[in-house]
C-alpha positions as CSV (number, residue, x, y, z in Angstrom):
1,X,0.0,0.0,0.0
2,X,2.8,2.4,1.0
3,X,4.0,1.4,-2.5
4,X,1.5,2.8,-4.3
5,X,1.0,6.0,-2.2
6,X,4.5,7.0,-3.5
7,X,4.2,5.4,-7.0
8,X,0.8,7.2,-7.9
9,X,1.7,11.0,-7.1
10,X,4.7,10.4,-9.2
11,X,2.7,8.8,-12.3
12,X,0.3,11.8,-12.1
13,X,2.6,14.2,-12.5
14,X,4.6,12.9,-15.0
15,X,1.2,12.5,-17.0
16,X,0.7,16.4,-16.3
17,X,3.9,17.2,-17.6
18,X,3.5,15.3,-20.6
19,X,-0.2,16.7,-20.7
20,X,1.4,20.5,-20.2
21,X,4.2,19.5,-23.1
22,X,1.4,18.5,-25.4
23,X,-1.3,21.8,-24.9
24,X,2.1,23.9,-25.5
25,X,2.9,21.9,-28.9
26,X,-0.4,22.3,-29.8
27,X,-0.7,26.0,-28.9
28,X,2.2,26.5,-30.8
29,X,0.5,24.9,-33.9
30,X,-2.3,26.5,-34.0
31,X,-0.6,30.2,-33.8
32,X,1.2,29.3,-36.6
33,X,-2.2,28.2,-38.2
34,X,-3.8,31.6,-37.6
35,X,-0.2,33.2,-38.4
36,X,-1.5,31.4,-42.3
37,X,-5.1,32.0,-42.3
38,X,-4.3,35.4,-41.5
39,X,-2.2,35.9,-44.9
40,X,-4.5,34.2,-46.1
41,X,-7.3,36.5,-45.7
42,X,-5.8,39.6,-45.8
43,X,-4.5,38.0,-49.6
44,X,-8.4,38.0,-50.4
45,X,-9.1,40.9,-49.1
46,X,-6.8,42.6,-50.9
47,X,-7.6,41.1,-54.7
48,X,-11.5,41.5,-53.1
49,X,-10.6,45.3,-52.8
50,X,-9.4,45.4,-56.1
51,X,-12.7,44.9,-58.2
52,X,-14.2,47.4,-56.3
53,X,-13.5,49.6,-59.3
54,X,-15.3,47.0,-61.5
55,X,-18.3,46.2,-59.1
56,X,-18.9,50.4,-59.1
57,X,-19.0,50.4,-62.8
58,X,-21.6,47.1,-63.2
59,X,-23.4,48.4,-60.2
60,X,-24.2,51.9,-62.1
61,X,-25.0,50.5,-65.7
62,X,-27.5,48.2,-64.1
63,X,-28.8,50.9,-62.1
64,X,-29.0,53.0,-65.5
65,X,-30.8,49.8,-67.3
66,X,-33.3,49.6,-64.6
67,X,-34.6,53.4,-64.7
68,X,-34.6,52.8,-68.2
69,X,-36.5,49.7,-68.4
70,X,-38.9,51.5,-65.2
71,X,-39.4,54.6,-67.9
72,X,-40.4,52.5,-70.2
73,X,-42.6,50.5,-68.5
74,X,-44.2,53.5,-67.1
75,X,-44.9,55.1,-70.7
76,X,-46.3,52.1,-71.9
77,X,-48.6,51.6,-68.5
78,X,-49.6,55.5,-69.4
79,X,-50.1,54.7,-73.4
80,X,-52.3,51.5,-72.7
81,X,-54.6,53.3,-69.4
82,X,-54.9,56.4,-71.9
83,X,-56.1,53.9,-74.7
84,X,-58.4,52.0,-72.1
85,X,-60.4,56.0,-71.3
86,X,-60.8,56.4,-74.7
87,X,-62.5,53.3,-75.7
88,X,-64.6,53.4,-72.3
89,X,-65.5,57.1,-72.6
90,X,-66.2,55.8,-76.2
91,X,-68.7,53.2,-74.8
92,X,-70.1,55.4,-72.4
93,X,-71.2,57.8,-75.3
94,X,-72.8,55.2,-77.5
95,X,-74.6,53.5,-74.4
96,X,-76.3,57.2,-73.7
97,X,-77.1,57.7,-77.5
98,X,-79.8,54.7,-76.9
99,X,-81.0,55.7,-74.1
């Protein structure tokens, strides 16, 4: 019994130490693994910020095709309500010649 009283202390700390070696390697690791993801992403970022220029121009002319395509949907909503008065007034007129 006394044997183990002396034996287990020392088997738990050599575990911790090889427990405390292993979380350091590992920290280690994965700082270098953000170090890369870091570059990484400031990489995209950069080439990202580049076709800003491009995504402005696109942006615009499709902006400039949709008020164009709204005008002319507008005009032709006015044309066709204008033509529906006229043939209803139309109607209107011939339905009080009969009465």
């Amino acid at each position: 019994m006394e044997f183990l009283n002396v034996f287990l202390p020392i088997v738990l700390y050599l575990v911790a130490i090889v427990l405390l070696i292993v979380f350091i390697i590992v920290g280690i690791k994965l700082i270098n693994l953000l170090d890369k993801v870091d570059r990484v992403v400031d990489n995209v970022e950069e080439k990202i910020n580049s076709f800003n220029g491009a995504l402005a121009v696109m942006t615009r002319t499709a902006d400039g095709i949709a008020s164009i395509g709204d005008s002319v949907i507008n005009s032709v909503s006015l044309g066709v309500s204008k033509l529906v008065n006229i043939f209803h007034k139309k109607k209107k007129k011939e339905e009080s010649y009969y009465e």
